[in-house]
C-alpha positions as CSV (number, residue, x, y, z in Angstrom):
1,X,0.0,0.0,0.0
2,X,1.3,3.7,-0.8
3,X,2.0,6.2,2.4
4,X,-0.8,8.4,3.3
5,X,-1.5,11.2,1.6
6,X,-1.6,13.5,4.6
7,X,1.2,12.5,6.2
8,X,3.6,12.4,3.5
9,X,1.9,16.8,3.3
10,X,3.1,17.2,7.0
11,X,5.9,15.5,6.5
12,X,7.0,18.0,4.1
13,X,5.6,20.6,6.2
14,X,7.7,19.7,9.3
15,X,10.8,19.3,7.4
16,X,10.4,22.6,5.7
17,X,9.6,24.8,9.3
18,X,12.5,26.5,9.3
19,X,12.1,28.6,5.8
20,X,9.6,31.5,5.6
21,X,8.1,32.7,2.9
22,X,7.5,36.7,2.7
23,X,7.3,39.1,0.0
24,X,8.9,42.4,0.2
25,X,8.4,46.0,-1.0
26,X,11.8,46.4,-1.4
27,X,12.5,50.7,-2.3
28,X,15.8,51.0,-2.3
29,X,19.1,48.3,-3.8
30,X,22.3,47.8,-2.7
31,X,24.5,51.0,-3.8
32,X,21.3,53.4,-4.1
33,X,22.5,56.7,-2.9
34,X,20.0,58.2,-0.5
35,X,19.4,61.1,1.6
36,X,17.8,61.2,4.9
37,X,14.6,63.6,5.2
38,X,16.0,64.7,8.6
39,X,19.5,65.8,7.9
40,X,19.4,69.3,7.7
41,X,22.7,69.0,5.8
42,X,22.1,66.8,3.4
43,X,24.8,64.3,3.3
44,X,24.5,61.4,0.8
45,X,24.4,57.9,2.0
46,X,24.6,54.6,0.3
47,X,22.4,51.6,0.9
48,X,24.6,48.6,2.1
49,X,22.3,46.4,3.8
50,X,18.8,45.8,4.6
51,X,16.8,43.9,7.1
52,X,13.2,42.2,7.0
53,X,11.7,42.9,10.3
54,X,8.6,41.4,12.2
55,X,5.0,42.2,10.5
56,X,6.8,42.3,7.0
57,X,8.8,45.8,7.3
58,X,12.1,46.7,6.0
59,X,15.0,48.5,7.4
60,X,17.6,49.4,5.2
61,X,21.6,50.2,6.2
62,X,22.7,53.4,5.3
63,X,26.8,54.2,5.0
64,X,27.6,58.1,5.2
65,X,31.5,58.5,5.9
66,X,33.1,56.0,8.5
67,X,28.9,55.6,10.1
68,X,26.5,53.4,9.6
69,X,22.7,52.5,11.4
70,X,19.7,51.5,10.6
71,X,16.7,53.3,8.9
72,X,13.2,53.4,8.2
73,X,12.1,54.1,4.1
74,X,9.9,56.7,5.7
75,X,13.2,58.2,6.7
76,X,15.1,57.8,3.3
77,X,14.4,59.6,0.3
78,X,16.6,59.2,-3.4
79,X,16.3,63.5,-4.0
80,X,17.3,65.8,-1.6
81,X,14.9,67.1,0.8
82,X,14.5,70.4,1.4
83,X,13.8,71.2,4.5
84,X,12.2,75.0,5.6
């Protein structure tokens, strides 16, 4: 007799519990140069890294000089932002 069909499903299932599935907005690629809206100066940054956080959002790595952290892309923006 063949193996049940609903145990060879969670089967697969179980074996496959470590990988999760999401899909991304992703805004911004590796290398993107981007300004952040709150920099009164105006510095460019470059995008080298990017992180998918819980509930599906995305931080992205920005690199301005010798610093790098962590933003929001509410917080990024590809043209400069001109702040009054």
């Amino acid at each position: 007799m063949g193996e049940d069909p609903a145990a060879t499903r969670a089967n697969t299932i179980a074996g496959t519990r470590n990988f999760i599935i999401m899909l991304l907005n992703i805004k911004y690629e590796f290398g993107d140069i981007v300004y952040l809206k709150t920099d009164l100066d105006q510095h460019p940054g470059v995008i080298t890294g990017l992180q998918a956080r819980p509930g599906g959002s995305i931080t992205y790595e920005i690199t301005r000089d010798d610093y790098s952290d962590w933003y929001y892309p509410e917080e990024i923006s590809k043209d400069k932002a001109f702040l009054k």
